[in-house]
Every structure is written in C-alpha cells, then in structure tokens.
C-alpha angles and dihedrals in degrees: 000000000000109000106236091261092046084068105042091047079062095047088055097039083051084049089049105054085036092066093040088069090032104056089057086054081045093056091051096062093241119145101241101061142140099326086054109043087053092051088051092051093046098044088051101053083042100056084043087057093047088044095047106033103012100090097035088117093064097042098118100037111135110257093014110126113180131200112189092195100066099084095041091050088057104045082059088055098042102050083070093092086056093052094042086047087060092056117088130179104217110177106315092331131086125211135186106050092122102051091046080053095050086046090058097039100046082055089054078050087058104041076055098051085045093055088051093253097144106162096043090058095043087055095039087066106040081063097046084048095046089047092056107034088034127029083040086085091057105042086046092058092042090055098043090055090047108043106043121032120164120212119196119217135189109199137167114279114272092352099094127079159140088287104043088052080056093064104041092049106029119173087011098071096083087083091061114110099177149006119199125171112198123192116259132224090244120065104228094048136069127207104228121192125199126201114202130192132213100350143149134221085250098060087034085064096046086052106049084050093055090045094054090052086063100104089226095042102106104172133358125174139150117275116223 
C-alpha cells in the first residue's frame, strides 16, 4: 500500500507532464490546452490510484474478488467524448483529430504516473511532445507541397479554356481548383494560370505534358 504522499507526488508528476503536452496545444489556439490536458492527466493518475489501492481494506473479504484493472479500463474508455468534443468539421476539412489524440494519449500518461510507472510516461511524453512541436513542420511542408500546386500557361489569345482543359486532362481534371486567363502584354497571347488540388510531381509532370500537346498551348511550367 502507497503512503498518502506517495500518491499525491503521482497526481503532480501526472499535472506536470500534463501540462508539458498541454501547453503546445495551448500555443496552437486550440480549445482543449494546457488546463485540459492537465485535468485529463490527473484524472487519469487519480482513477489508476483508486483502481489499484482503493479497495486494498476489503481485500480478504470472503466472496470479493478484485480486478485492478477495471477503472482504469474505463477511464480509458471514457475519456473518448472529450476527445470527440475536440473534433470540428469545418467546410470539407476536418480539424481536431490531433488534439483528440493528445487528449487520449496524455490519459494513458497519467494511468501510468498513478501505477507508479514513472519513466514510461516521461518518456511517453517527451515522444508525444516531440510528435506535435516536431514532426507538424514537416507534415505541413509536406502538405503544402501536396495539396496546391500553380501551373503558368501562355496560350493563344481567346483559344484556350475550361473545356479545352477537359479534354487534355480528362479524368484528371477533377483535381483543377481554378482556372484563371489573364491578359498578356502581347496582343495575340493570353497568361493562363492553373490551380491544382491534392497532386503529386508525378501527375504535375503528366499535365503539363498533356497541356503542351494542345496546338494553341505555347508555354506551360510550374510556378514557384
């Protein structure tokens, strides 16, 4: 049996590291931050102490069978609506999905705390830290790069449009978000540019292909 400070040095260490992954959800502006985040973490260690300890003065007792296990299970499943509150739909995106994720992660930090399993959920937390300050530069170049891509075309003047585009590209233009002609500096051309959505290099360099086999298409590269 844990002594009474044995337990509360648990529930800090779980606010601690709670606020560790908190305060960089905090520092996105998203509405589960730091305080959260430290309630989950502490709630969590919490409900691990009462499963573990909090029965210990009826162990004995004829026909009382214990699993530890069982609070703790269901903390685990319980801590699921705040997750599901964190995720929003906001147009055709959906946003949130991390931080219901951290939110999960940052409970199965405390239950560790609260069963005395200090260096798993320090560690536990360095790498959950490290996965959302870290790895989100990443993801959002790699993103970046994936999802808009602007392609410049020189066209003759008047010939080029939406349905021509159709027909050079085919099933492919589903991935087109916008088609804008611009007037040129000289008179008989006109400065096309292409939007696409959600492409690779791969299909950049089959469109622009296709684009450059159209008789009026002058010129098409990638803008930077």
């Amino acid at each position: 049996m844990l002594s009474q400070w044995d337990m509360v040095l648990r529930l800090l260490v779980a606010a601690i590291l709670g606020s560790i992954i908190g305060f960089e959800r905090e520092r996105m502006s998203w509405a589960a931050g730091l305080r959260t985040h430290m309630l989950v973490c502490v709630g969590a260690c919490l409900a691990m102490i009462v499963s573990a300890f909090g029965f210990s003065d009826i162990l004995g007792t004829p026909n009382v069978n214990l699993d530890p296990s069982r609070i703790a299970a269901q903390f685990v499943s319980g801590i699921c609506f705040l997750g599901a509150g964190s995720i929003l739909l906001r147009g055709e995106v959906i946003r949130g999905l991390t931080t219901a994720a951290s939110l999960w992660t940052v409970a199965g930090v405390g239950l560790a705390i609260g069963g005395g399993l200090y260096v798993p959920g320090v560690a536990a937390t360095l790498i959950v830290l490290g996965i959302l300050a870290g790895i989100k530069p990443l993801e959002e170049r790699y993103r970046a790069k994936k999802q808009s891509t602007e392609l410049y075309v020189l066209a003759a003047k008047g010939e080029m449009s939406l349905d021509t585009l159709n027909q050079a590209l085919g099933q492919r233009t589903h991935h087109v978000r916008q088609f804008v002609v611009h007037p040129s500096e000289l008179a008989e051309l006109d400065e096309i540019t292409i939007t696409l959505n959600r492409v690779s290099s791969r299909y950049i360099l089959e469109a622009i292909r296709e684009l450059r086999k159209i008789p009026c298409v002058r010129d098409v590269r990638e803008t930077l």
